[in-house]
N, C-alpha and C positions, 0 to 999 in steps of 0.2 A: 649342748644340743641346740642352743639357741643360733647358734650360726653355723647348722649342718642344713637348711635350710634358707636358700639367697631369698634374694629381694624378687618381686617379679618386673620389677625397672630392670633389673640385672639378666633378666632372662630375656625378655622382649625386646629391652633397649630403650629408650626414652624418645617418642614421639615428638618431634617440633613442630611448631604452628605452622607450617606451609606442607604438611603431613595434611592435616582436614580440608575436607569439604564440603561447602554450606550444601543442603539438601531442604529442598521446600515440601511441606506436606501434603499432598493433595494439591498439585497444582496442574493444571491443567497444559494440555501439550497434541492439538489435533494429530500431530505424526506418530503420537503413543497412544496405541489404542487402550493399553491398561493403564490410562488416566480419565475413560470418561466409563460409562455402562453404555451408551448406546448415541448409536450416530442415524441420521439420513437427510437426502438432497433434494431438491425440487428444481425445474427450471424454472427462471423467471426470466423480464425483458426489461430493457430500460428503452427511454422515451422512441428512438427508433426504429423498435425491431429486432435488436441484438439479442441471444441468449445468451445468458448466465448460469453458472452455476451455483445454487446456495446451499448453504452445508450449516447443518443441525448439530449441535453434540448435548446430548444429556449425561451430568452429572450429579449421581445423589449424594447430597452434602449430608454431614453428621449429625449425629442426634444426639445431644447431650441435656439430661432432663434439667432443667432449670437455670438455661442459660441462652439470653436471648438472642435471636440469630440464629439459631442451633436447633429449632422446631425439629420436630421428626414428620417425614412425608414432605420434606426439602428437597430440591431439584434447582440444579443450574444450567441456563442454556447458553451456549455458547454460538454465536454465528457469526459465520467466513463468509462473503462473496468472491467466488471464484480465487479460493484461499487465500484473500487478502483479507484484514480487520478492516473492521466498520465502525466503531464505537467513535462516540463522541470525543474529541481532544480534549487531553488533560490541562487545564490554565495553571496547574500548583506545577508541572514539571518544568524542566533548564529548557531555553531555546537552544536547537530547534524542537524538541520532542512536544512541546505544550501548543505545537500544530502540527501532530503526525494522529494518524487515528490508533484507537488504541483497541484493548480485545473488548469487543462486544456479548456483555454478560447478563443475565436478565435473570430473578428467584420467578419459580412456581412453587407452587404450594399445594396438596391435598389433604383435603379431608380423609378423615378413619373410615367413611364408608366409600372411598376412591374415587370420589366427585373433586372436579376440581375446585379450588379456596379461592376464589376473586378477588377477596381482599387482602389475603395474600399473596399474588403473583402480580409482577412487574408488567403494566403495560410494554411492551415489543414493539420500540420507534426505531425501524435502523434509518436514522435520520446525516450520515455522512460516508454514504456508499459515492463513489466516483467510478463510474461504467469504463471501463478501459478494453481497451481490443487487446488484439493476441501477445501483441509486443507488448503490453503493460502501460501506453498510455494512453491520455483519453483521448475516447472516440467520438467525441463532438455529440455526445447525448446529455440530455439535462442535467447538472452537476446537483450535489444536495446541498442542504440548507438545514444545517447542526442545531443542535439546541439554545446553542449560546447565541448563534445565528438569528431565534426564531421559529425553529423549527419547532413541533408539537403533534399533538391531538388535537381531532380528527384532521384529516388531512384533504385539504385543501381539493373541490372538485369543480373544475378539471385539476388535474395535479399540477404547482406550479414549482415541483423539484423532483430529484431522485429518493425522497424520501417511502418508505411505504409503511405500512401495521405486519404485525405476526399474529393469529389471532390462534387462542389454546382451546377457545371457551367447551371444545367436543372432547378435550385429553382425558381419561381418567388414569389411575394408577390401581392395579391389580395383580394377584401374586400370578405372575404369568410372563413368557419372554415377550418382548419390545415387540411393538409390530406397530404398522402405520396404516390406520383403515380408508381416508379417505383424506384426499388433499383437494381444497377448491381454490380458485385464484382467477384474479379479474385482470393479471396480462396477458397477453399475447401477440406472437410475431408479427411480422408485415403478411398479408393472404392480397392475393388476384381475386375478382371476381368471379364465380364458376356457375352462377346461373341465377334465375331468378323463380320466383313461385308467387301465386298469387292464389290466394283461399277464396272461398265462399262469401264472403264480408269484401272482397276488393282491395284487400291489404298486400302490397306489395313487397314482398322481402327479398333481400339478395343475400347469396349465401358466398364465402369466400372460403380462399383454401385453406385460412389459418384457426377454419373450425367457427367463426363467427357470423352470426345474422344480423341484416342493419334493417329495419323499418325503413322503405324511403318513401312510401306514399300511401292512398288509398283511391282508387277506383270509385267517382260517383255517377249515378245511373239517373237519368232527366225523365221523366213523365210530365205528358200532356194533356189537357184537359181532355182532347178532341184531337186524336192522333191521324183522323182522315183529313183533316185540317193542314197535314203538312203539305208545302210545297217538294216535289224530288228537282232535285237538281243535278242528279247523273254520278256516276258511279255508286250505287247505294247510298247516296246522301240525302238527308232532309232537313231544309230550313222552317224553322217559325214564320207562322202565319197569323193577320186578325184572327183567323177560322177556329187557327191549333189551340192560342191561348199561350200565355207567359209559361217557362218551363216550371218544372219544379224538381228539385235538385236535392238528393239525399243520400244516404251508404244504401248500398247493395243491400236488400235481405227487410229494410226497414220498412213497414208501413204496405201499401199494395207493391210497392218494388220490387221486380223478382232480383232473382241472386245471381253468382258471376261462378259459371264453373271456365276453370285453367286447362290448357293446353287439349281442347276440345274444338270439332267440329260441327257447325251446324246443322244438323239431315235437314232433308226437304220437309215441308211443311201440309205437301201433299200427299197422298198415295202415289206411287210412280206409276204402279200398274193398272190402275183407271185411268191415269193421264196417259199410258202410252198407248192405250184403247184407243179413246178420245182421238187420239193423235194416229193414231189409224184410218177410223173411221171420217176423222177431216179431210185425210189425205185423199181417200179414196172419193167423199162428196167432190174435191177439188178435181179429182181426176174427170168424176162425170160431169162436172158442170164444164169443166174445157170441152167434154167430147160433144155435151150439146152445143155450146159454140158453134167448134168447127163445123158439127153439120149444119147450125143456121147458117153458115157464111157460106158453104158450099149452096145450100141451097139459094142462098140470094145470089151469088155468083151468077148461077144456072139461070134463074127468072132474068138478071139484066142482058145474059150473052143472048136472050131469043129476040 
């Protein structure tokens, strides 16, 4: 009986070593999407004007109790600019690899009540992003400046690389699907000028296409001691006098100074329709003091022709 019953080598056959293949656990593969839980992208720009596109992937790492590294409420983020790695170069790998970029990977971490853990999660330096145009090479924008480089926290302002921050500090973690509430960011394209505004205070702002406001000045308003004092000098202008007194020079709105309303017209300062009376009644005194005139002159006429 014992050999009515084969081997199972005998049945299956015996497997050789170029038969297997290695298989990594949990490792991460942007073009597989059942290797992360959740993805999303943002525009950004590099130094001039170009967009980008950045790409997020969240992966929740394992929880194994009492083994460190392995917290539970673990998250990995992974980020592509415009599906190329950005991470820091490896100096342990063979040349050339320990100057190519490698995957950019960063821990978060949550608390039990879905706050995020500060001192758990990885500062987000992508500090060896290279801005390349459509064809893949660079577009003559600011190159980075790695960590091995120099590069670091906080970052340098004005910025004097392609480095930037990722900041989580609003994420929490909640039994709920992915969703992305609000995104804020301090780049943006090249924008044209599209107008200008000026407030109440004198403050000049220009506004452009690419959604942004610049400060470029502010409006100050001059008061005189003794404003009858001025001298005119023709087209509504007036110069300082002994009379006027030194100016005095302040913001709009401050102190007796009145304020600056925008894209507004002056009205008259009189009533129009008492001056256009006025301006009747002058017309008509002018008329009759011509016609007295004429009749003195006729009449002296007369008195010399006798």
């Amino acid at each position: 009986m014992e050999n009515a019953i084969p081997a199972v080598s005998n049945i299956f056959g015996v497997l050789d070593q170029n038969a297997y293949t290695q298989f990594a656990l949990n490792t991460f593969d942007p073009s597989n999407q059942e290797t992360y839980n959740a993805a999303t992208s943002m525009t950004i720009f590099d130094s001039l004007g170009n967009p980008h596109a950045l790409s997020l992937y969240f992966v929740k790492e394992r929880f194994t109790p009492g083994v460190a590294g392995e917290e539970e409420n673990r998250w990995s983020v992974y980020t592509l600019i415009d599906g190329e790695d950005v991470g820091d170069p490896d100096p342990n790998l063979p040349p050339p690899q320990n100057l190519e970029p490698t995957r950019a990977n960063f821990g978060v971490q949550f608390n039990s009540d879905g706050t995020l853990n500060l001192s758990g999660t990885d500062p987000i330096l992508i500090s060896n992003w290279t801005p390349l145009d459509s064809q893949g090479a660079p577009n003559g924008a600011v190159g980075p400046t790695n960590v091995l480089g120099g590069g670091g926290l906080p970052i340098p302002q004005p910025p004097e690389s392609s480095n930037f921050e990722l900041r989580l500090s609003d994420s929490t973690q909640f039994g709920r699907d992915f969703a992305l509430g609000a995104i804020e960011q301090n780049g943006y394209t090249t924008g044209k000028l599209s107008g200008l505004a000026i407030d109440d205070e004198g403050v000049v702002v220009a506004r452009f296409t690419n959604g942004q406001n610049s400060t470029l000045g502010q409006i100050a308003v001059a008061d005189f001691t003794n404003t009858q004092g001025l001298s005119a000098v023709g087209d509504t202008s007036w110069i300082e006098t002994s009379q006027s007194g030194p100016p005095v020079v302040a913001a709009p709105g401050s102190g007796s100074l009145g304020s600056i309303t925008s894209g507004a017209l002056e009205d008259s300062n009189v009533e129009l329709s008492e001056q256009l009376v006025q301006l009747i009644i002058a017309q008509r005194n002018f008329q009759a003091n011509s016609r007295t005139i004429s009749t003195a002159d006729e009449i002296t006429q007369t008195i010399i022709n006798i």
